[in-house]
C-alpha positions in Angstrom: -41.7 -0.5 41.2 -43.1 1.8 38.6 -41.6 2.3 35.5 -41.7 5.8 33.9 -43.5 6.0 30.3 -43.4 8.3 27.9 -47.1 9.1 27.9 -47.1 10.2 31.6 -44.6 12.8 31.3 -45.8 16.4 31.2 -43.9 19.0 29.9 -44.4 22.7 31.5 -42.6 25.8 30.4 -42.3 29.3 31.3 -40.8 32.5 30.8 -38.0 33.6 33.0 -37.9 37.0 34.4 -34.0 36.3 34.9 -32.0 34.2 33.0 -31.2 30.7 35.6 -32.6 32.3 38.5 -33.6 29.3 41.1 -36.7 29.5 42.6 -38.9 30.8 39.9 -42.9 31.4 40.8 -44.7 28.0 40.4 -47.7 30.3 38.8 -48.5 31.0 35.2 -46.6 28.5 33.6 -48.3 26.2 30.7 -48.4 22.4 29.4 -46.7 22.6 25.7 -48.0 19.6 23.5 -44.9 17.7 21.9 -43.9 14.3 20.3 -40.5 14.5 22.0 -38.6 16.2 25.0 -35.1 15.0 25.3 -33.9 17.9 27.3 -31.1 16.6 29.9 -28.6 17.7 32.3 -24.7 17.3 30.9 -21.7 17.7 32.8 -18.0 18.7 31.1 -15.2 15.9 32.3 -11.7 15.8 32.8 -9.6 12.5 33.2 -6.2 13.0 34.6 -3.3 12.6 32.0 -0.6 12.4 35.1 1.9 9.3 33.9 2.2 7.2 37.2 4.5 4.7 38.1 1.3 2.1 38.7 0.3 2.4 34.8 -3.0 3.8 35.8 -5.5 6.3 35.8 -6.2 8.1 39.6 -8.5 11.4 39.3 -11.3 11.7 37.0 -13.5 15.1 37.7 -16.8 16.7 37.2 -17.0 20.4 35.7 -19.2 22.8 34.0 -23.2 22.1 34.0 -25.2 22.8 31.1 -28.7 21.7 29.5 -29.2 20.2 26.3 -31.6 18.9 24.1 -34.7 19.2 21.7 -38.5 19.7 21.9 -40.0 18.1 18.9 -43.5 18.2 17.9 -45.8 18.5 15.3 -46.8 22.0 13.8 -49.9 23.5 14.9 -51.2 27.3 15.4 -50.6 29.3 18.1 -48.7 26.4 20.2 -44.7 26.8 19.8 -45.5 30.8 19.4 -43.4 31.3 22.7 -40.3 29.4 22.3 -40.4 30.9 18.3 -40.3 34.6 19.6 -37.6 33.4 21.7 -35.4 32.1 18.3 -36.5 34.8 16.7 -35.6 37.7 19.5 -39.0 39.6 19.6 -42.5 40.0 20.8 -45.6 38.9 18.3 -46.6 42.3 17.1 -50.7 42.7 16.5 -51.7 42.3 13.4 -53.4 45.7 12.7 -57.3 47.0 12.0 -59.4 45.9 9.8 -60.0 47.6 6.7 -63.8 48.4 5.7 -66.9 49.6 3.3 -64.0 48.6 0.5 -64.8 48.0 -3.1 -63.5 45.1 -4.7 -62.7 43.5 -7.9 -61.4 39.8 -7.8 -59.8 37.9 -10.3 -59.1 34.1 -10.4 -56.2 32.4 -11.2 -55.3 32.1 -15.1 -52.1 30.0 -16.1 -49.5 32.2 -14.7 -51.4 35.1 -13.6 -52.0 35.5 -9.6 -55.4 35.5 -8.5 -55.5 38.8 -7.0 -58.1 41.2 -4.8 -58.2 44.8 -6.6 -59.1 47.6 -4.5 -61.3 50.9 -5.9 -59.3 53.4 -3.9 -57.2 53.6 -1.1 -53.7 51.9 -0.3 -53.6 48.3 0.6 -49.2 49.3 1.6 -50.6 52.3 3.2 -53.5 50.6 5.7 -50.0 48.1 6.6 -51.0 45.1 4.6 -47.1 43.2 4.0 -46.4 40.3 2.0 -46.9 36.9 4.2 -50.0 38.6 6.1 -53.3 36.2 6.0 -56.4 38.3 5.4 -60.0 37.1 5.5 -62.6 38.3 3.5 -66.2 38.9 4.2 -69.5 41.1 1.8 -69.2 39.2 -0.8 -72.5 38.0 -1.8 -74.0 35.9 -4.3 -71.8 34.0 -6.4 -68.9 35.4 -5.1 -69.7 34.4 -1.7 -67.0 31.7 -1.4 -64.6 34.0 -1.2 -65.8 35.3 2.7 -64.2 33.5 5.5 -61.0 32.2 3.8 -57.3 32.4 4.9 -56.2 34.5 1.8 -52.0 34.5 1.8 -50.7 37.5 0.0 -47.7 36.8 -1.6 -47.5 40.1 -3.6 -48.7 43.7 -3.3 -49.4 46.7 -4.8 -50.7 49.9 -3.8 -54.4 48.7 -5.1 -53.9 44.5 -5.1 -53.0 41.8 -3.3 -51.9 39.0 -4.7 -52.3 35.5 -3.4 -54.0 32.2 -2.7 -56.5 30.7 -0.3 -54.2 28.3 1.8 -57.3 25.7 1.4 -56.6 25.1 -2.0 -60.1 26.8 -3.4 -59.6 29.1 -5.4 -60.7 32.7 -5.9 -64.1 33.7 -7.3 -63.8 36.1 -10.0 -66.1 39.2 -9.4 -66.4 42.6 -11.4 -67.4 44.8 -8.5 -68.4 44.3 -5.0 -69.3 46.8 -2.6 -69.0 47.1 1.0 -66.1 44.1 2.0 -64.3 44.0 4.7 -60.5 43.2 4.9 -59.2 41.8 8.4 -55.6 40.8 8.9 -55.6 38.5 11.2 -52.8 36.6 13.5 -50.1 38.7 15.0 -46.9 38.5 13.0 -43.1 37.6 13.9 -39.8 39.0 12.7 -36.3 38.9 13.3 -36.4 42.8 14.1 -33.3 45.1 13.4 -32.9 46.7 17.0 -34.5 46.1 20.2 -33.8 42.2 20.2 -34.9 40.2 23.1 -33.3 37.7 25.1 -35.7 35.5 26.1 -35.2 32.2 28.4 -37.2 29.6 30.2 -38.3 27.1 32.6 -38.7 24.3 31.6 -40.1 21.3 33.5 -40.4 17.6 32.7 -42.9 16.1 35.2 -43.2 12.3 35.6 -46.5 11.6 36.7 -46.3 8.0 36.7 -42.9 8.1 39.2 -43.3 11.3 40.7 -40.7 12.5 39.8 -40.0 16.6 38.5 -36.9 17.9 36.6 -36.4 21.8 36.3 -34.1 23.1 33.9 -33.5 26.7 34.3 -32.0 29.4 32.3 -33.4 27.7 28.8 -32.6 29.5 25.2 -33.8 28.4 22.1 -30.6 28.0 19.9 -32.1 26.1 16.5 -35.6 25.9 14.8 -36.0 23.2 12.4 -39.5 23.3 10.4 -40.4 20.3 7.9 -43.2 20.5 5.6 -44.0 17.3 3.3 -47.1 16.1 1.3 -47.3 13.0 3.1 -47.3 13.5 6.8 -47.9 16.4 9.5 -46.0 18.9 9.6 -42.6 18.8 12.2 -41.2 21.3 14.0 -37.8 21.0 16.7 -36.3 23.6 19.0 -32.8 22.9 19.9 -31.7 24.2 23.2 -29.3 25.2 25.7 -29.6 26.0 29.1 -27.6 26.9 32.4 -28.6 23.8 35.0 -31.3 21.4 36.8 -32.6 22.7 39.7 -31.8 21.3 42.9 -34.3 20.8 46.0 -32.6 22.7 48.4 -31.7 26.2 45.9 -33.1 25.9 42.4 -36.4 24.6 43.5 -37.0 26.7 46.7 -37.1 23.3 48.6 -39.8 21.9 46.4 -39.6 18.1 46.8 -38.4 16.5 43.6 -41.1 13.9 44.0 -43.9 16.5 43.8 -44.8 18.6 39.9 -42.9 22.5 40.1 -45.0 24.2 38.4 -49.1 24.9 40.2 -51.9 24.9 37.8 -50.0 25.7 34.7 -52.1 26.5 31.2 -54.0 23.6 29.6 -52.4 22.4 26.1 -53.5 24.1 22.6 -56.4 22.2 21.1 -55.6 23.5 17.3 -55.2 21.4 14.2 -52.1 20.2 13.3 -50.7 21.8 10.3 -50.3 19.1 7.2 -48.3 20.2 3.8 -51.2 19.2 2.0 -53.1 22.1 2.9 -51.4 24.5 2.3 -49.1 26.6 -0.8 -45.5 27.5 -1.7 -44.8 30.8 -3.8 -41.9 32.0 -5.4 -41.4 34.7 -6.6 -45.0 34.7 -7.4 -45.3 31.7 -8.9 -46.9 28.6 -7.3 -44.9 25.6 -7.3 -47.6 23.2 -7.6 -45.2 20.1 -7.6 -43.2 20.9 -4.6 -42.3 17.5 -3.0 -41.0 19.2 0.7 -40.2 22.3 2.1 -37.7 22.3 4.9 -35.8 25.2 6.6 -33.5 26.1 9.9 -33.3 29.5 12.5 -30.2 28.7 14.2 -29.7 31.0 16.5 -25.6 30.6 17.1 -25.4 30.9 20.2 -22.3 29.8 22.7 -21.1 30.0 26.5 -18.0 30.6 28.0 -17.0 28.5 31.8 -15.1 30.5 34.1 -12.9 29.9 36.8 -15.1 29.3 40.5 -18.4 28.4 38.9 -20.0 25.4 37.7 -22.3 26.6 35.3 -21.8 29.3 32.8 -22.3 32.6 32.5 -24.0 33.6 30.3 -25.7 32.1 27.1 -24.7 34.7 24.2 -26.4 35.0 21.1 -24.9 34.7 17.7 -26.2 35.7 14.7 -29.8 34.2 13.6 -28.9 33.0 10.2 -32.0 31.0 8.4 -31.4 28.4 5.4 -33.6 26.2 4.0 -33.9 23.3 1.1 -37.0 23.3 -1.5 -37.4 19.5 -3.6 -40.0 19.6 -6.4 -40.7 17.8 -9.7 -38.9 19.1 -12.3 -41.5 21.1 -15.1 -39.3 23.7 -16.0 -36.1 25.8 -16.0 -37.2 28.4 -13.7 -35.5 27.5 -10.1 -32.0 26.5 -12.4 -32.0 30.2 -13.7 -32.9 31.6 -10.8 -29.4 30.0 -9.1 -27.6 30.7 -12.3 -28.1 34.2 -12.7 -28.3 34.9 -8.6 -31.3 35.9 -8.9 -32.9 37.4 -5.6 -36.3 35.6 -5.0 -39.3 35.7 -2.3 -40.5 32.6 -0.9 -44.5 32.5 0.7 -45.4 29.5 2.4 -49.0 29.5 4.0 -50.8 26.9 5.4 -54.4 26.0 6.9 -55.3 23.9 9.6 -59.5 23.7 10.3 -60.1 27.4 11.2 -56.7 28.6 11.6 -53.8 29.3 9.6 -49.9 29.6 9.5 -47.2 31.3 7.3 -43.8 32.0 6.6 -42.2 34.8 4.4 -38.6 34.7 3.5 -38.2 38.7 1.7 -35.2 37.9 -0.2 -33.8 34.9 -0.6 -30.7 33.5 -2.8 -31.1 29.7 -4.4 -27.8 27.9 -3.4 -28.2 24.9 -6.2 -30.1 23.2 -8.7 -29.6 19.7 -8.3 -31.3 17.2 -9.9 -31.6 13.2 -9.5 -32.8 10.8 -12.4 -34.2 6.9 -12.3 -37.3 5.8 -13.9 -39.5 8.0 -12.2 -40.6 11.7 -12.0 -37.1 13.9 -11.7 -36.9 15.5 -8.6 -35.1 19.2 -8.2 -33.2 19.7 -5.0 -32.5 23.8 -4.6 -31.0 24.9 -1.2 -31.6 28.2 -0.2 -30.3 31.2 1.9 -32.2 34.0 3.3 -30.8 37.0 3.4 -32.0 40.6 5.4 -34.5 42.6 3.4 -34.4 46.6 3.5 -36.0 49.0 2.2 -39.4 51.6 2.9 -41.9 48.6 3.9 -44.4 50.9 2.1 -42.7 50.6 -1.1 -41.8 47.1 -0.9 -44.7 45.3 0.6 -42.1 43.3 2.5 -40.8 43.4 6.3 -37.6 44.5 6.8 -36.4 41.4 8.0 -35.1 37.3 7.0 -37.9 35.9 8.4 -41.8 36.7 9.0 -44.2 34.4 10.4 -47.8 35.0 11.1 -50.2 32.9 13.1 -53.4 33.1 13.2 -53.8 31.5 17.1 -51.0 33.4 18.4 -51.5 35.8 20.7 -49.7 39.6 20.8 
């Protein structure tokens, strides 16, 4: 008898048209890399609580179906960009034109001034340029040249300059004057928006290639996103969800055999680079944190379902409120992230990161530190400061920022 491994299961998702309808079309579905899929059917129970005369228990039932469970994986562009525009209730939006036949002055990074790219004229708010955005570069010539072809994170903005880092690491290369550059945003961005929310769900197959053996889980909703960034690893990101039920052969899989994959020809896996802390940058407040020792934060999503009488599954999924924290640790150097919490100080944190050609980042608009903490031994003293976001508002051309608690951009997504 075969015995199912790990390495033989395929996991297959796809967008529902209508939440936990059975039978969805086996076409245009797609293989979604991942280190775990847990996802599994659970069933409520009830144990009778009738005293008897024989000193025992006689009924024990079954009652509401649900799904539950994680996808785990390891961050990389343009491959989770589905299941986070379903946490995050919106569509990828494009990222814009390019802007063109600029002049530009540059100006490397000096102690605790920004490197920064100075425009000659025009409006870098007005053309849509937002803090978070990744631009790339391209004119400069000479010894300036190393400048073209970089992920460039702004992390603050004026009308006339953007200031920010290469994700890479390199940094900028100062230049009095140069003619004729180009500006490209680049990657479609995410928000949580303020109206017009979607409600996405999904498909969601495990396929056992070894046994031959297919589970459908319908009616999926992506209920928690937890990101985890470190210096000494890859880069982790888990979707917690819920869903409405497996599929059974005769309904919910419109008598597919269980022994044969759901889902026809789905899309092939991602091939990017997997995102490492390593290569990348933390701002705050427009400050580097140079010594950051991990960067974590959560999307939870809040949602919850009611059973009702006559039905084994529920209703409906609803969704809560989309409430994003987060923790930052980094050596202690100075009193800046203590004073921050003590006075309640409202900060912005920019987080970009590179991986080969492509590039990822997240921008929390305004933010509120939660602590200070720090621990102590004979070693480096390490500063634990949870954070909350909190909804930024505002004219976007005045701020720089989205109105919104969280903005991602990625450079592989598609909008």
């Amino acid at each position: 008898m075969a015995i199912a491994s790990g390495v033989a299961k395929k996991l297959v998702i796809k967008k529902e048209t209508a939440w936990g309808a059975d039978a969805p079309v086996r076409t245009g579905a797609a293989y979604l890399r991942r280190k775990t899929s847990d996802l599994s059917l659970q069933k409520e129970t009830y144990q009778s609580n009738e005293i008897r005369s024989d000193y025992q228990i006689a009924d024990f039932r079954h009652g509401i179906r649900s799904v539950n469970g994680s996808i785990a994986g390891e961050l990389s562009c343009g491959t989770y960009q589905t299941l986070l525009a379903g946490a995050l209730r919106n569509a990828w939006a494009a990222a814009g034109s390019a802007t063109a036949s600029l002049t530009i002055t540059a100006v490397a990074e000096a102690g605790a001034v920004l490197p920064k790219m100075t425009r000659a004229s025009g409006s870098w708010l007005s053309d849509g340029y937002r803090v978070g955005d990744i631009v790339y570069f391209t004119g400069f010539t000479a010894g300036a040249a190393a400048n073209n072809s970089k992920a460039y994170l702004v992390c603050d903005i004026t009308a006339t300059e953007l200031r920010g880092f290469f994700v890479d690491g390199s940094g900028v290369t100062a230049v009095a004057s140069a003619p004729t550059i180009t500006a490209t945003r680049t990657g479609p961005n995410l928000i949580v928006p303020t109206s017009g929310h979607t409600d996405d769900s999904f498909a969601i197959e495990h396929y056992h290639s070894d046994i031959t053996l297919s589970e459908l889980f319908l009616g999926c909703k992506v209920n928690q996103v937890d990101m985890n960034f470190t210096p000494t690893g890859m880069s982790e990101i888990t979707f917690g969800v819920m869903g409405k039920n497996i599929a059974d052969v005769t309904v919910g899989r419109g008598a597919v055999a269980e022994n044969t994959a759901y889902f026809t020809t789905p899309t092939a896996e991602s091939t990017t680079g997997v995102v490492a802390g390593v290569n990348g940058v933390v701002v705050v407040n427009g400050l580097k944190v140079g010594s950051l020792t991990g960067l974590s934060m959560s999307i939870a999503g809040n949602m919850s379902a009611e059973a009702v009488v006559g039905s084994t599954t529920y209703a409906d999924i609803a969704e809560g409120r989309v409430v994003v924290t987060g923790q930052l640790t980094a050596i202690l150097e100075s009193s800046a992230m203590r004073d921050y919490f003590i006075a309640e100080t409202e900060v912005t944190i920019v987080a970009g990161f590179s991986a080969g050609t492509n590039a990822f980042s997240i921008c929390l608009p305004r933010v509120k530190l939660g602590g200070a903490s720090k621990d102590d031994g004979e070693k480096s003293i390490i500063q634990t400061v949870p954070f909350q976001a909190l909804l930024q508002s505002g004219t976007e051309a005045t701020t720089g920022k989205r109105n919104t608690t969280i903005a991602i951009v990625d450079t592989a997504a598609t909008a």
